[in-house]
VOPAGU-2260 file (C-alpha; in pm, 1 decimal, decimal comma):
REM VOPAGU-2260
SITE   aa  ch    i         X         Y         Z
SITE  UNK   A    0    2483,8    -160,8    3140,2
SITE  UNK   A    1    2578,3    -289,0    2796,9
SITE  UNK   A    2    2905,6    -250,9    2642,8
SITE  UNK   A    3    2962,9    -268,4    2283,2
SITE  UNK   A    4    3332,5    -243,6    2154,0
SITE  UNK   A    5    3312,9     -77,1    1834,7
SITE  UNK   A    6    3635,3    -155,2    1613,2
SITE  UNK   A    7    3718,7     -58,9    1212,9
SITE  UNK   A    8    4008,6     -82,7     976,3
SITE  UNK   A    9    4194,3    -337,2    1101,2
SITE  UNK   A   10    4388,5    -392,5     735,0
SITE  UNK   A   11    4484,7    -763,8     804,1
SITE  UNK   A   12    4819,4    -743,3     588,7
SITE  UNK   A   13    4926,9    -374,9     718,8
SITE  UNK   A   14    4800,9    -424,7    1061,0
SITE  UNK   A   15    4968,6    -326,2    1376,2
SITE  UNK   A   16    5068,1    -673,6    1567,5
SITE  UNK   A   17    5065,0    -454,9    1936,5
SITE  UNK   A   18    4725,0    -306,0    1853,8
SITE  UNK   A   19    4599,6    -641,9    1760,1
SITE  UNK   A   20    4687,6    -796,5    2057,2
SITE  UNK   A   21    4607,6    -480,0    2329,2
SITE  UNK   A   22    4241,6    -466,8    2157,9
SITE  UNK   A   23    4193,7    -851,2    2239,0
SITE  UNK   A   24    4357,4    -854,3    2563,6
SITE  UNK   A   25    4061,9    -549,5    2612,4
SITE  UNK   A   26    3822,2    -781,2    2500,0
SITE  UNK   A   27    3909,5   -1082,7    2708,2
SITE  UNK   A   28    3920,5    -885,9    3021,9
SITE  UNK   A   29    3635,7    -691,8    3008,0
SITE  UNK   A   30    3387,3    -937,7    2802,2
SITE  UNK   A   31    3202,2    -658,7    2592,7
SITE  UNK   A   32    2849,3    -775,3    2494,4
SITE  UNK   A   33    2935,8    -775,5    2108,2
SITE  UNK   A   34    3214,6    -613,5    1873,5
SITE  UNK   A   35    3080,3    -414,5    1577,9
SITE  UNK   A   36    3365,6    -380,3    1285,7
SITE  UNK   A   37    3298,5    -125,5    1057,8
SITE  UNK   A   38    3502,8    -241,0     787,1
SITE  UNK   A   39    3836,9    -269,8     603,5
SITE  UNK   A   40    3952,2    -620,4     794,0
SITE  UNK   A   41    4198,7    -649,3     497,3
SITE  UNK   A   42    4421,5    -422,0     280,6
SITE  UNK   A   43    4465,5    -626,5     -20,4
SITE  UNK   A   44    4137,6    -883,7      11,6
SITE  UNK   A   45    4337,5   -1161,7     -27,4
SITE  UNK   A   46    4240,9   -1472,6      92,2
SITE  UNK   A   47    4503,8   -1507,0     278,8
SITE  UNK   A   48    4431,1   -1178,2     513,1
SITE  UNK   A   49    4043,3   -1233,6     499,7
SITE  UNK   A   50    4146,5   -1575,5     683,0
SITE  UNK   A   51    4377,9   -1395,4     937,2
SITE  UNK   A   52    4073,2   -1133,1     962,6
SITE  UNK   A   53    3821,7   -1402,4    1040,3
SITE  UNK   A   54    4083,3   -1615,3    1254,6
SITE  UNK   A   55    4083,9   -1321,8    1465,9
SITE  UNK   A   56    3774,1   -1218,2    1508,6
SITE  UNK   A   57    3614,0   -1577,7    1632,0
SITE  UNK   A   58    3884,3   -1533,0    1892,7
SITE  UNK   A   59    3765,7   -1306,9    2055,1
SITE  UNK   A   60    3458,8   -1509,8    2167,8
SITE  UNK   A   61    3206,8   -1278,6    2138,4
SITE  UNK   A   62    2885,2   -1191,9    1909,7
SITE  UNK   A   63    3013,8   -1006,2    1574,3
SITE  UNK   A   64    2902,6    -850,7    1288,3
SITE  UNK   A   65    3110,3    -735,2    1026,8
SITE  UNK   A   66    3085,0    -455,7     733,9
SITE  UNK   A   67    3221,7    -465,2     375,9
SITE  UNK   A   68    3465,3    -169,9     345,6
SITE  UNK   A   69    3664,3     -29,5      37,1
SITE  UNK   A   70    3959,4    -220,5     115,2
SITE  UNK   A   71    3790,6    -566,8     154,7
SITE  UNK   A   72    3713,6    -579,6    -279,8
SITE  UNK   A   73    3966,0    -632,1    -484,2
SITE  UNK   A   74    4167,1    -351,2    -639,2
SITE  UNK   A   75    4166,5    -148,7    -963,6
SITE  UNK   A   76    4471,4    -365,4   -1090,7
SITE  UNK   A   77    4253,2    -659,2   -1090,0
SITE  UNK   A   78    3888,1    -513,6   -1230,6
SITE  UNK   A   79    3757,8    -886,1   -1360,4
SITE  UNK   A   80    3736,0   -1058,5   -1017,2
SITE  UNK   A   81    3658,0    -719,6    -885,8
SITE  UNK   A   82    3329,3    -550,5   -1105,5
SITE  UNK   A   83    3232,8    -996,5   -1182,3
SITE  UNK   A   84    3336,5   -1196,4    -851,2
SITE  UNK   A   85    3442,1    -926,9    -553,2
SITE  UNK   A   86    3294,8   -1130,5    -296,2
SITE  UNK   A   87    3478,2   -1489,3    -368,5
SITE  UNK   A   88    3759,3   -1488,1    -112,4
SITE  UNK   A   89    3504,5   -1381,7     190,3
SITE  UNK   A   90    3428,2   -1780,8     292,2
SITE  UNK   A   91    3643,6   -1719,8     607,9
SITE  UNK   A   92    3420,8   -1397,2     734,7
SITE  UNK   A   93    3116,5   -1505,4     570,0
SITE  UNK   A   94    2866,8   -1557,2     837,0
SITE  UNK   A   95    3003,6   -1256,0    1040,2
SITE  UNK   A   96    2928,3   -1002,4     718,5
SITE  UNK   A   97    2598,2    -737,2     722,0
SITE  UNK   A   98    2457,6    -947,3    1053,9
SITE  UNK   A   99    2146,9    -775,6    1222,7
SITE  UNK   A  100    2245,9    -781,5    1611,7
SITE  UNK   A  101    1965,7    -812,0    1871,6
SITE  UNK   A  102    2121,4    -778,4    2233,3
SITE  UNK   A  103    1922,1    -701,5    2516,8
SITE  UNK   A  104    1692,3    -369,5    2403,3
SITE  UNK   A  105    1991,7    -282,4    2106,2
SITE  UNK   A  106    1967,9    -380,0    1765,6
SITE  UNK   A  107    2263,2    -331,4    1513,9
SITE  UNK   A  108    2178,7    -334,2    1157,9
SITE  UNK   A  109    2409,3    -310,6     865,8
SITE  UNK   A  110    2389,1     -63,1     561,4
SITE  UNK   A  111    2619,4    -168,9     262,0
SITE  UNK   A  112    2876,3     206,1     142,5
SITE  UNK   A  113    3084,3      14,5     -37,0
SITE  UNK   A  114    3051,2     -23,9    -479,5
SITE  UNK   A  115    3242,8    -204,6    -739,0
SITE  UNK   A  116    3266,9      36,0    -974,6
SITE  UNK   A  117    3142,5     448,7    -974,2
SITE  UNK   A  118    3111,4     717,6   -1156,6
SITE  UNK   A  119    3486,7     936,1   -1042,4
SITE  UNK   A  120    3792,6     821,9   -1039,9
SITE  UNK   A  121    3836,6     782,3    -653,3
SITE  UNK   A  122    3611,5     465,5    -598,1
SITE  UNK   A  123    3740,2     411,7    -253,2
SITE  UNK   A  124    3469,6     655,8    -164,8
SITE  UNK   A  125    3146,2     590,2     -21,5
SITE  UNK   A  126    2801,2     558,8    -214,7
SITE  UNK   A  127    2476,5     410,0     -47,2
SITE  UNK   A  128    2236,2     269,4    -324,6
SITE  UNK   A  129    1862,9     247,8    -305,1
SITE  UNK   A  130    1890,0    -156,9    -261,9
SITE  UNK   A  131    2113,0    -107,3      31,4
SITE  UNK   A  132    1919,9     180,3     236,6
SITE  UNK   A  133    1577,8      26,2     134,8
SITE  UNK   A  134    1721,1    -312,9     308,7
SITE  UNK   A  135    1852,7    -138,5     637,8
SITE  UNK   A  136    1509,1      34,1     644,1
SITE  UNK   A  137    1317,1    -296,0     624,9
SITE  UNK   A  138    1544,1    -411,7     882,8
SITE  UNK   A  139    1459,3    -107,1    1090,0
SITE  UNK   A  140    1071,5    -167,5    1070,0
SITE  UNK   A  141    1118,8    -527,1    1260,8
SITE  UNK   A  142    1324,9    -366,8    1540,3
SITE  UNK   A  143    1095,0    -416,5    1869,5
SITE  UNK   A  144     963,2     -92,8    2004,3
SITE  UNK   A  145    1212,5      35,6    2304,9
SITE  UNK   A  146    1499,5     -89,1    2138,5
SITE  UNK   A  147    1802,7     156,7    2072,1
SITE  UNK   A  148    1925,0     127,1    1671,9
SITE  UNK   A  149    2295,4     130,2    1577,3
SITE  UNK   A  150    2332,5     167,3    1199,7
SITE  UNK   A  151    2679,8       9,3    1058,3
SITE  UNK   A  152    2837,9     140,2     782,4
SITE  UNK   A  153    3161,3     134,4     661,4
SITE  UNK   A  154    3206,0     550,3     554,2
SITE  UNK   A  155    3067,0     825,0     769,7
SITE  UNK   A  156    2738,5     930,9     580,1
SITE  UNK   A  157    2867,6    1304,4     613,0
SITE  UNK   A  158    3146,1    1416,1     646,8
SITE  UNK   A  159    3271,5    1460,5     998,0
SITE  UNK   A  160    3588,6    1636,2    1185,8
SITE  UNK   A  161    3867,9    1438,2    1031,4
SITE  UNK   A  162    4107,4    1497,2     792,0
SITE  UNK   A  163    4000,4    1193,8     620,7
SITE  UNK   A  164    3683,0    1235,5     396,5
SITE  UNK   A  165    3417,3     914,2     257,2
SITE  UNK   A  166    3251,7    1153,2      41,5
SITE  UNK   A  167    2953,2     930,2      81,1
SITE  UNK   A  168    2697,8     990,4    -255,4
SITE  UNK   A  169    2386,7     961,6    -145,3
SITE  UNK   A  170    2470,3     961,4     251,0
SITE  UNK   A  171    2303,7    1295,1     292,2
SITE  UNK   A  172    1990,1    1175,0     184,5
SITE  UNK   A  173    2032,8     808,9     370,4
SITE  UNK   A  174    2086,9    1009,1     682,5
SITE  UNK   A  175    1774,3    1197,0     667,8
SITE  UNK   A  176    1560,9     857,7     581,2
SITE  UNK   A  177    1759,5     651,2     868,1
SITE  UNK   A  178    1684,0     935,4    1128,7
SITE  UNK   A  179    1298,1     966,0    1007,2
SITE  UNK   A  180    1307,8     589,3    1049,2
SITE  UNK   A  181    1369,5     630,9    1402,1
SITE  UNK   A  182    1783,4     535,7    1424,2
SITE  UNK   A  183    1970,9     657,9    1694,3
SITE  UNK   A  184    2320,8     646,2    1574,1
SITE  UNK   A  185    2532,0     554,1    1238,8
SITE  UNK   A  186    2893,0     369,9    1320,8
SITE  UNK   A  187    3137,6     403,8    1083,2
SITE  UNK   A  188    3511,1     376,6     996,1
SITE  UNK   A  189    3742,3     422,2     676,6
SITE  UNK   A  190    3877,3     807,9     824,0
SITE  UNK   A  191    4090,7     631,7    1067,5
SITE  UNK   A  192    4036,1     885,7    1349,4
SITE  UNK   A  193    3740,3     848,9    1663,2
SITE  UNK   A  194    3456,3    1095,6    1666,0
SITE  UNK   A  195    3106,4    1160,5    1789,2
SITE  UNK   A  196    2889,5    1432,9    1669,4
SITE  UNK   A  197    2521,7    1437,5    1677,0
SITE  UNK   A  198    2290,2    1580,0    1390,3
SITE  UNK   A  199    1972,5    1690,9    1367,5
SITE  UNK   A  200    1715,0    1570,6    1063,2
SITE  UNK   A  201    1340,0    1688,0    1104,3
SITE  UNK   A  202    1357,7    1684,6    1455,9
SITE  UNK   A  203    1530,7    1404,7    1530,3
SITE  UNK   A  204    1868,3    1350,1    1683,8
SITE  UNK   A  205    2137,4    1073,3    1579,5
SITE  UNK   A  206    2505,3    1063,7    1648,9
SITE  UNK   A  207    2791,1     996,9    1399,2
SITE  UNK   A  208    3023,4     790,7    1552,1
SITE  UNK   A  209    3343,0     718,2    1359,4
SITE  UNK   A  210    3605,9     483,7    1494,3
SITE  UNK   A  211    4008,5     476,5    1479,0
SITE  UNK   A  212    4218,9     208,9    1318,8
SITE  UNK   A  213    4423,7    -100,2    1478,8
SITE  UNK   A  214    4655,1     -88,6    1155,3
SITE  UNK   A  215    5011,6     103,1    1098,0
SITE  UNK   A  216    4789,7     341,3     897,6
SITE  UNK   A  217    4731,7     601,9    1191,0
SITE  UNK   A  218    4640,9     922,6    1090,4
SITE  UNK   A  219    4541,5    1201,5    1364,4
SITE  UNK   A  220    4511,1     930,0    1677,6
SITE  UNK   A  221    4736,0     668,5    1725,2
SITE  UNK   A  222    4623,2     302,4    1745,0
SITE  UNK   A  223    4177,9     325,9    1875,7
SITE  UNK   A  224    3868,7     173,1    1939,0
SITE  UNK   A  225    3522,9     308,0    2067,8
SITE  UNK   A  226    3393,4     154,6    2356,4
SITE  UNK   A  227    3004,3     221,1    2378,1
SITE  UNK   A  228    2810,4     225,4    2693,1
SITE  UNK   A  229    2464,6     193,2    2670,1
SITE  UNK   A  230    2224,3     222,3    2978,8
SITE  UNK   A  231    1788,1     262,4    2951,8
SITE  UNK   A  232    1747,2     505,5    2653,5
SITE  UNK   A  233    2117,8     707,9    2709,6
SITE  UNK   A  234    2468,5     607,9    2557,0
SITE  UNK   A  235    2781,5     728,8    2560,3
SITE  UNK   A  236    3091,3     696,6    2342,6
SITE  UNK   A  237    3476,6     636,3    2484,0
SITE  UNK   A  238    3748,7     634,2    2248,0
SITE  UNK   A  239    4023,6     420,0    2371,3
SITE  UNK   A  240    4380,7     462,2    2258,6
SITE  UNK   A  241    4677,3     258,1    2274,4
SITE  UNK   A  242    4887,9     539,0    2411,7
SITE  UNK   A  243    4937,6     717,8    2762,7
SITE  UNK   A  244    4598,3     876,5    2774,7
SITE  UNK   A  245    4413,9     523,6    2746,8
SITE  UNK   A  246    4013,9     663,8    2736,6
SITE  UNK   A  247    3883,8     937,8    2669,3
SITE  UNK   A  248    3494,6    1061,0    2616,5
SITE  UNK   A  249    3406,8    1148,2    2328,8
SITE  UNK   A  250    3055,4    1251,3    2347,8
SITE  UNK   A  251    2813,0    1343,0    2665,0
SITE  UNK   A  252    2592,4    1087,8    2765,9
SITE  UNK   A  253    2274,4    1157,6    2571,8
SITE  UNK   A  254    1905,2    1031,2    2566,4
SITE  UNK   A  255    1853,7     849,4    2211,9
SITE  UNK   A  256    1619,4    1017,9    1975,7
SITE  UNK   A  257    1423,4    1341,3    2018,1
């Protein structure tokens, strides 16, 4: 069986210390094959948090990849550094950022929802641009046949059943390409709460998987994580909480694809 622990919106800077250190003590005892974060390591993108961000996550001594999410560009109040040079301060998390993952028949491959600057107000939101899908598509095409396909994103595509919203322009459309392209589920973060729904494009079946927070920014859950269990062509999806029910299934386990 292969385990991934699936982790997002850790907010280095408003993070909760006892969530931190229950998610690595999870790690270190139960050695998951690889820890996808979906995004928002910081809450300010300071350089300062993206270096307690990456501190942490070499700790945990395990494969990583890492998404880009709203939180981890700089803010409004700063729009030079953010629309010319949003990416400076990333040197400590640099190698772990929009890494393709190849682990035993699974690939993970990264799909950019985060933009400088969009047309609304609310630019927290999500948008996936033609450059981004068209690279997690050619990523897609080199995945060996067999292998299971894990999209990472930072916002859900569509929305799911949270309270929180991405309101993801052009997810719709990415969904339906990523599905016809064979993917078997999208990961995501930014609404704070776990979920797991699958949806069906032309046929084909992927999941939505959403994951909780480790920061003091709870919303419906308290403190989360997804654990993912993988086995042949079926997975399944546990959302673990830091509270007195500990796991809890969030989704059958399914056969991938059609």
């Amino acid at each position: 069986m292969i385990k991934l622990f699936h982790v997002s919106d850790v907010h280095f800077g408003a993070e909760d210390p006892a969530a931190i250190a229950w998610f690595g003590e999870r790690v270190a005892d139960e050695r998951p094959d690889a820890v996808i974060m979906t995004g928002d390591l910081t809450m300010r993108a300071t350089r300062e948090e993206f270096q307690r961000g990456g501190d942490w996550l070499r700790s945990l001594g395990v494969p990583v990849t890492l998404e880009v999410g709203n939180h981890d560009i700089p803010y409004y109040w700063d729009p030079f550094r953010r629309l010319m040079s949003p990416y400076q301060r990333y040197a400590a998390v640099e190698k772990m950022i929009e890494t393709q993952l190849d682990i035993a028949g699974v690939t993970i491959v990264p799909l950019k929802t985060t933009a400088r600057a969009q047309w609304r107000w609310n630019w927290s939101k999500g948008r996936v641009s033609k450059g981004s899908l068209r690279r997690a598509l050619a990523m897609i095409e080199t995945v060996p046949a067999g292998n299971l396909i894990f999209v990472a994103a930072h916002h859900p595509l569509i929305e799911g059943p949270t309270t929180g919203t991405a309101r993801t322009r052009g997810g719709d459309a990415a969904l339906s390409d990523l599905a016809a392209a064979g993917a078997h589920a999208v990961l995501s973060g930014h609404v704070h709460d776990p979920f797991d729904v699958p949806v069906e494009r032309g046929g084909w079946t992927l999941r939505m998987i959403g994951a909780g927070t480790l920061s003091k920014r709870t919303r419906g859950s308290p403190p989360a994580f997804n654990e993912i269990r993988i086995e042949g062509g079926s997975f399944s999806t546990i959302a673990r909480t830091m509270d007195k029910e500990p796991a809890r299934s969030i989704s059958e386990t399914v056969e991938a694809g059609r």
